[in-house]
C-alpha positions as CSV (number, residue, x, y, z in Angstrom):
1,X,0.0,0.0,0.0
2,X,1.7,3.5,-0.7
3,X,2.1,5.9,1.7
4,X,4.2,7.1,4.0
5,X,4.6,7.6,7.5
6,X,5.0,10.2,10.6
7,X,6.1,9.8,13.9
8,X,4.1,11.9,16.5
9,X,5.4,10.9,20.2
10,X,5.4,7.6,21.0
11,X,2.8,6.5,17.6
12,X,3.8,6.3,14.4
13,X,1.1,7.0,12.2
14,X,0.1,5.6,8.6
15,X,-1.1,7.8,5.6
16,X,-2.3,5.6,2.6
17,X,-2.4,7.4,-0.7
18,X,-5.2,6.0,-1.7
19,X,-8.2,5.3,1.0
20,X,-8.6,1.7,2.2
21,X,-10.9,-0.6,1.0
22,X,-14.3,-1.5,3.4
23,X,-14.1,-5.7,3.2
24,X,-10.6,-6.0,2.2
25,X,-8.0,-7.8,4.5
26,X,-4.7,-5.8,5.7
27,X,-1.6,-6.6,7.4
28,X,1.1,-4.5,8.9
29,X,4.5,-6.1,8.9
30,X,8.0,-4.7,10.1
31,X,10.2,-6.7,7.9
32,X,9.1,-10.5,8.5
33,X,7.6,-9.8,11.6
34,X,4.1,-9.4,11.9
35,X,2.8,-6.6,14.0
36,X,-1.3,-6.3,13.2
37,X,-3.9,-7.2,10.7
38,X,-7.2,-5.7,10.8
39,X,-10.4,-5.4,7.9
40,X,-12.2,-2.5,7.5
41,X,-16.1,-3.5,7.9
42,X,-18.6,-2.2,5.8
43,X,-21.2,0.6,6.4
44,X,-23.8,0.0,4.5
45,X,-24.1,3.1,2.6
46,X,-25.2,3.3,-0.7
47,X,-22.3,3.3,-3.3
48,X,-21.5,6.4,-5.3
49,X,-23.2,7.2,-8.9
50,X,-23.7,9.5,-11.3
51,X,-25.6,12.2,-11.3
52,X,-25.8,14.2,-14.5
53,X,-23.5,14.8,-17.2
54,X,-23.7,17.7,-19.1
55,X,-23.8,18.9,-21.9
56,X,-27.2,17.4,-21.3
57,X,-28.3,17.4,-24.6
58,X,-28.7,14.6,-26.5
59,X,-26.8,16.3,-29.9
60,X,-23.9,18.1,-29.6
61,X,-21.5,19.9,-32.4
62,X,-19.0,17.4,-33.8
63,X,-15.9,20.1,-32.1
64,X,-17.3,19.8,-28.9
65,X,-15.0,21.1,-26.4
66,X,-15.8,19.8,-22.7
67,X,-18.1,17.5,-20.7
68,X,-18.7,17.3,-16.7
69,X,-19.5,14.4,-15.4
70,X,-21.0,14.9,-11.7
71,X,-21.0,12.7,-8.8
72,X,-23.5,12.1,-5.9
73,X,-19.8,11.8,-3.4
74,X,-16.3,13.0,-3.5
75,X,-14.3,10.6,-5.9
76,X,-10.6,8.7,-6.4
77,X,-8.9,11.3,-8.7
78,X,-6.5,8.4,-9.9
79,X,-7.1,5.8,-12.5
80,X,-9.4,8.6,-14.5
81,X,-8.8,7.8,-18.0
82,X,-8.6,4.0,-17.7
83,X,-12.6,3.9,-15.8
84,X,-13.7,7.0,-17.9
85,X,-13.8,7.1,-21.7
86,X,-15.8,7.4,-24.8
87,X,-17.0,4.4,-26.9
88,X,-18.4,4.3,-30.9
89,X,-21.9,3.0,-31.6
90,X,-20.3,-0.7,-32.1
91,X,-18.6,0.2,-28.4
92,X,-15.3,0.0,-29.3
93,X,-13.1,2.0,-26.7
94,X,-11.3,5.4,-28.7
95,X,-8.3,6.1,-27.6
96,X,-6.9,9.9,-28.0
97,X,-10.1,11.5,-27.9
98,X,-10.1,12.8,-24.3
99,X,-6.8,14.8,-23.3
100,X,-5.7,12.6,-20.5
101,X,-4.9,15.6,-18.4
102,X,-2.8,15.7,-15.2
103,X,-3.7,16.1,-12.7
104,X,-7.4,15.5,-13.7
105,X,-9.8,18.6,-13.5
106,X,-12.0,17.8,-10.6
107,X,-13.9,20.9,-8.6
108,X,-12.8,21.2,-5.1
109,X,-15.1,18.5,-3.5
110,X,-14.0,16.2,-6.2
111,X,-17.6,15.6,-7.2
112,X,-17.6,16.9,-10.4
113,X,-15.0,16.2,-13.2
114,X,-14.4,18.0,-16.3
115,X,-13.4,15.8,-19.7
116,X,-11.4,17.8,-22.2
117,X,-11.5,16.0,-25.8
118,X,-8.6,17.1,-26.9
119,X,-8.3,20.9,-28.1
120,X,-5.3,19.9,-30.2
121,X,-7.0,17.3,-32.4
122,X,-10.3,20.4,-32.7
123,X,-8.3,23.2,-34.1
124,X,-7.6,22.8,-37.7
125,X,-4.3,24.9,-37.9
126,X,-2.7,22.7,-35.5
127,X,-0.6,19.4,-36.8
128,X,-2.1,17.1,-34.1
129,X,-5.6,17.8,-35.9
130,X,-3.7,17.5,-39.2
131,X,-2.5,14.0,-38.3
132,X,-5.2,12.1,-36.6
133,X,-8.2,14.5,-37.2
134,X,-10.6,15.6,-35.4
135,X,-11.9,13.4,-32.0
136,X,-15.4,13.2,-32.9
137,X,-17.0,12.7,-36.3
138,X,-20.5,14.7,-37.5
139,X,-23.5,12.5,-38.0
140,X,-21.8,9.5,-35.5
141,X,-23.2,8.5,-32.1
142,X,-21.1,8.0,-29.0
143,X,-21.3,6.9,-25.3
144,X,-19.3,8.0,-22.3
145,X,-18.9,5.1,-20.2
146,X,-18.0,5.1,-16.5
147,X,-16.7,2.0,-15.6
148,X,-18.1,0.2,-12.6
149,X,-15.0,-0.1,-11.1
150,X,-14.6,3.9,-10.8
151,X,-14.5,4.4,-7.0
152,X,-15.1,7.0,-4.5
153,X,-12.1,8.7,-2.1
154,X,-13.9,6.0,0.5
155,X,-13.1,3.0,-1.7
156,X,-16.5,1.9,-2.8
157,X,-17.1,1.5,-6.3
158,X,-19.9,2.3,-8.5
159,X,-20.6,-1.8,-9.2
160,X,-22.1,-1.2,-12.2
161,X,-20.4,0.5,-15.7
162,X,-22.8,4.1,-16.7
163,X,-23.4,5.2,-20.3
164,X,-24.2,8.2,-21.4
165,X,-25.3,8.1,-25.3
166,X,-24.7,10.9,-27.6
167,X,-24.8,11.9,-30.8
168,X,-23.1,14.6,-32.9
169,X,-24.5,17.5,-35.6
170,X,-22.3,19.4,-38.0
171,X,-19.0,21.2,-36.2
172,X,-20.2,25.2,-34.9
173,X,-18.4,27.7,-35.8
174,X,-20.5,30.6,-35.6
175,X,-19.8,33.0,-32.3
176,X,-22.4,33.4,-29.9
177,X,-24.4,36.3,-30.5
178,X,-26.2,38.5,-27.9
179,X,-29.0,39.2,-31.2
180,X,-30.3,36.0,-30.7
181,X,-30.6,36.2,-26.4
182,X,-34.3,37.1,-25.8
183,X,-35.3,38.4,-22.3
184,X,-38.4,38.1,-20.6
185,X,-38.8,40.4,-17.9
186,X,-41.5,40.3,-14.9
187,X,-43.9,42.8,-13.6
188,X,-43.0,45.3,-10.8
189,X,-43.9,44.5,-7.2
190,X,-43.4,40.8,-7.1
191,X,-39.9,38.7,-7.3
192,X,-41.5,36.7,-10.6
193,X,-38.0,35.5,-12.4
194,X,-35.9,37.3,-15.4
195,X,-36.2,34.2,-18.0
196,X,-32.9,34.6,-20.6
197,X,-32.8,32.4,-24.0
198,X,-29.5,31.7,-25.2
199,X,-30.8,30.7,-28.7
200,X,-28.6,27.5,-28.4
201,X,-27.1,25.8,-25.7
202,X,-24.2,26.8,-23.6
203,X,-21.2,25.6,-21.6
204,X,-22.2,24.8,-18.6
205,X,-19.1,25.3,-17.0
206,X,-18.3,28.5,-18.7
207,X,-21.8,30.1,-17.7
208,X,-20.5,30.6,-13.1
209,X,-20.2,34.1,-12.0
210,X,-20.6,35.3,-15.4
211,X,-23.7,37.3,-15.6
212,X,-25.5,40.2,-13.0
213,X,-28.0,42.3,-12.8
214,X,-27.9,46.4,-12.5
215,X,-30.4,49.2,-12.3
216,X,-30.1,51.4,-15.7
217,X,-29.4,54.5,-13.6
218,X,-26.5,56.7,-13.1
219,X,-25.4,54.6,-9.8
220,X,-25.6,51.7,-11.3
221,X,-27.1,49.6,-8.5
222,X,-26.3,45.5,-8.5
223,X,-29.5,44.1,-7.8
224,X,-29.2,40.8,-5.5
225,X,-31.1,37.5,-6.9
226,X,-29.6,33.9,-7.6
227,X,-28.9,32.9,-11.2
228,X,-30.1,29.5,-12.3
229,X,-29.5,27.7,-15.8
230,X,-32.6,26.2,-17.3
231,X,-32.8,22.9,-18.5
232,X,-30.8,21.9,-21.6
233,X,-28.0,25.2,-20.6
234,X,-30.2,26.6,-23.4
235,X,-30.7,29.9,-21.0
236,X,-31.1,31.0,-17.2
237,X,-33.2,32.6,-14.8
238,X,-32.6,35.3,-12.4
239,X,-34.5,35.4,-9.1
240,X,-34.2,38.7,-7.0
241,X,-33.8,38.7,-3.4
242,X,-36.1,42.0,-3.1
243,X,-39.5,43.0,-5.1
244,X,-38.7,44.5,-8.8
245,X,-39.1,48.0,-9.2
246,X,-40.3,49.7,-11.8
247,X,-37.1,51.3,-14.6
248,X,-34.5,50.3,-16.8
249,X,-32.1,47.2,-16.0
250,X,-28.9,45.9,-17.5
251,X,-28.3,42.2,-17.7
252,X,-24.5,42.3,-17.5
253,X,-22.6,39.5,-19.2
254,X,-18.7,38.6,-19.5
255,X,-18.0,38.3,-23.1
256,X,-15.7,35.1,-21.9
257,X,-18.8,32.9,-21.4
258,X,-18.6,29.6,-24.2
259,X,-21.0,27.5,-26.5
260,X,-20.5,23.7,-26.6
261,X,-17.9,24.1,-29.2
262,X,-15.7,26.7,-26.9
263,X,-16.5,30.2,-29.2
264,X,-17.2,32.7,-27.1
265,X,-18.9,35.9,-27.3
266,X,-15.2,37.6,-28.9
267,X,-13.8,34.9,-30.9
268,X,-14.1,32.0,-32.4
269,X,-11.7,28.8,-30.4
270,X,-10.6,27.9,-34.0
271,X,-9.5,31.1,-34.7
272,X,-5.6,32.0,-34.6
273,X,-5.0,34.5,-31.5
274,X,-2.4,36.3,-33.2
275,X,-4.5,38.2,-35.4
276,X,-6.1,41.3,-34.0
277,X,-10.2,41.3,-33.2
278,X,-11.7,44.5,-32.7
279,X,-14.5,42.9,-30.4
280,X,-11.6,42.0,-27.8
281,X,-11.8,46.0,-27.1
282,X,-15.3,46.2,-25.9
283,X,-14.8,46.4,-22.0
284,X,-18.4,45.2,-21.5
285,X,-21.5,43.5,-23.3
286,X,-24.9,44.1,-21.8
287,X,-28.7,43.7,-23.0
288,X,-31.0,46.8,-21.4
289,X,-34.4,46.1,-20.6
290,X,-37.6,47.5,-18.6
291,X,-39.4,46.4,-15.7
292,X,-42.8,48.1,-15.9
């Protein structure tokens, strides 16, 4: 088992790398000599599963960028790539389609993991994309399997392998554009929700701390509320903490937020950085609207 050890007074203490296993057998030895054995017992809990994985639509663009798979429980960040892949519709295993990244990209409670397919295969400039092409083909259907032996940081398994089918559209390469976001705003006096249509669907993980909410006046006032993304990641809502008032608002947005295939609202992610893009200027994009 690796690990290593720390001496604290008279104990000498044992951190395993990787937590042990409920049912499994141990010994502790000091050369031939054996000093303990012991077996963790089981608890009975339930063991760990998916949740969601998103993009939750069942069609993405062929360049899709990212997926998040999330977890009910903190899981084993090793062993990602070998328990976690994509498949083709005959379930053969790909190999080279997701970036085996490392460490993997897990959020901070290790619930939720973000897949890369690989960025260097997507962009057509590049020579990795110019040798092996692109990860994903238009017009094919996929699964993302999790395999059942995928475990949590408590060492119980999922016990079953999870499939998530899929299947691909044409490549998008067409920037997000703010023309196509329609708003529909509540009445005054109540705390009715601001409903925002993205006019396709988003990244999900691109879409956090990206937007607020200010009164059209010279002070500019941030209006507390929660933002929620509707179903799909096809748009949000906005719910206010405090009754709307009657006047102008300003739904503001960072430009840096992404659609499936990683164009944001400034640039395309196939486009080379090097040449100059006048909509990297703009310090601010915003859609104005009334409550009345």
């Amino acid at each position: 088992i690796f690990g290593h050890f720390l001496i604290e007074g008279d104990k000498t203490i044992f951190r395993a790398a990787i937590p042990f296993a409920e049912g499994q057998e141990y010994v502790i030895r000091e050369g031939e000599k054996l000093l303990a054995q012991f077996r963790l017992e089981g608890n009975n809990e339930p063991p760990p599963m998916v949740l969601a994985v998103y993009p939750s639509s069942n069609i993405v663009p062929a360049n899709q960028l990212k997926m998040y798979v999330k977890f009910d429980q903190p899981m084993r960040a090793d062993g990602v790539y070998e328990d976690i892949y994509v498949v083709d519709e005959n379930g053969r295993r790909l190999p080279g389609v997701i970036l085996p990244l490392q460490p993997p990209l897990w959020n901070a409670e290790n619930t939720t993991l973000t897949l890369w397919f690989d960025p260097g295969k997507i962009k057509r400039d590049l020579q990795p994309n110019q040798m092996h092409g692109t990860p994903l083909q238009p017009g094919k259907r996929y699964s993302l399997v999790v395999e059942g032996a995928f475990g949590s940081q408590k060492g119980d398994q999922l016990g079953q392998q999870f499939r998530r089918p899929f299947s691909t559209s044409d490549d998008d390469r067409v920037k997000p554009s703010l023309e196509s976001w329609k708003l529909v705003a509540p009445a005054p006096g109540g705390r009715d929700a601001l409903s925002v249509k993205f006019g396709e669907p988003m990244d999900l993980g691109s879409l956090d701390g990206k937007f607020s909410v200010k009164r059209g006046d010279a002070d500019q006032q941030i209006i507390e509320g929660t933002f929620e993304t509707q179903p799909g990641e096809v748009g949000l809502t906005f719910q206010p903490t405090k009754p709307w008032l009657a006047g102008v608002y300003q739904l503001i947005i960072d430009p840096t937020i992404e659609d499936l295939a990683g164009n944001n609202l400034q640039r395309l992610f196939d486009e080379d950085t090097t040449i100059e893009n006048p909509d990297l200027t703009k310090q601010d994009w915003q859609i104005r609207f009334a409550i009345r």
